[in-house]
C-alpha positions in Angstrom: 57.6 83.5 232.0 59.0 84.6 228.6 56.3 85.6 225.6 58.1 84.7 222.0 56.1 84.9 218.6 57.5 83.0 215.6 55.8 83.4 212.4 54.0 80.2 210.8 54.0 79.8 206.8 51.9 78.5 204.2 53.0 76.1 205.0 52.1 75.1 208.4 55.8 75.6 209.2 57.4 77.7 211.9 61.0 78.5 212.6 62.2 78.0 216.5 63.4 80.7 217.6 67.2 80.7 219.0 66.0 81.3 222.2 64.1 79.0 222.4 66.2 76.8 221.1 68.7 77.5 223.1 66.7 77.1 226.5 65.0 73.8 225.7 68.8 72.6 224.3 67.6 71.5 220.9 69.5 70.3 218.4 69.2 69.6 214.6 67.2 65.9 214.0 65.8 65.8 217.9 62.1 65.0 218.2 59.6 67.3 220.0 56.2 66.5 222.1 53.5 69.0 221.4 51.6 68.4 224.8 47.9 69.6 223.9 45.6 70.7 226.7 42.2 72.8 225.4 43.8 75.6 223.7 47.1 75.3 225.5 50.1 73.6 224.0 53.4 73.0 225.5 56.3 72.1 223.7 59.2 69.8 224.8 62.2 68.2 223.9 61.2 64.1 223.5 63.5 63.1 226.4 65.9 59.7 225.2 64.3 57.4 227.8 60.7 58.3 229.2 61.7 55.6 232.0 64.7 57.5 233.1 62.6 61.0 233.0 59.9 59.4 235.0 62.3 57.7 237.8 61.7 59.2 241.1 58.6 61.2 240.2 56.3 61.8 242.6 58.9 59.7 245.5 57.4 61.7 248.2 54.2 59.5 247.5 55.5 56.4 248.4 56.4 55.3 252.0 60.0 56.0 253.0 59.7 52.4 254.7 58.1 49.9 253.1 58.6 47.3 254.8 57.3 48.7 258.1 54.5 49.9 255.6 53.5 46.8 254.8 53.9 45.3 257.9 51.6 48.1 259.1 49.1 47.2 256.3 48.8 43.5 256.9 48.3 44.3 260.8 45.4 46.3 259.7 43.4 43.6 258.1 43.4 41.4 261.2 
């Protein structure tokens, strides 16, 4: 984990820094998500499609099978 400061203004405004920048692959006009958690705050790049970002998260959840899953299941209510 990398520590960098920016200074804020007057303003409420703060300058990116080019790493940063350059690690999160920013570009001018893109829209950033301030994730807020107590006194933690996590910045990331708004992705172009949340559904696309979200596909196959968490897959290991879900049954590899699920047919023979829900075969399984309905057996189990008899």
């Amino acid at each position: 984990m990398e520590t960098i400061a920016a200074h804020m203004s007057s303003k409420y405004q703060a300058v990116i820094p080019r790493a940063v920048r350059q690690i999160l692959g920013l570009q001018a006009d893109d829209t950033l998500l301030f994730i807020v958690s107590g006194d933690t705050v996590i910045l990331r790049k708004r992705p172009a499609s949340f559904t696309e970002t979200m596909r196959g998260l968490h897959k290991e959840l879900w049954p590899s099978d699920p047919e023979a899953w829900l075969e399984q299941e309905r057996g189990s209510w008899e």
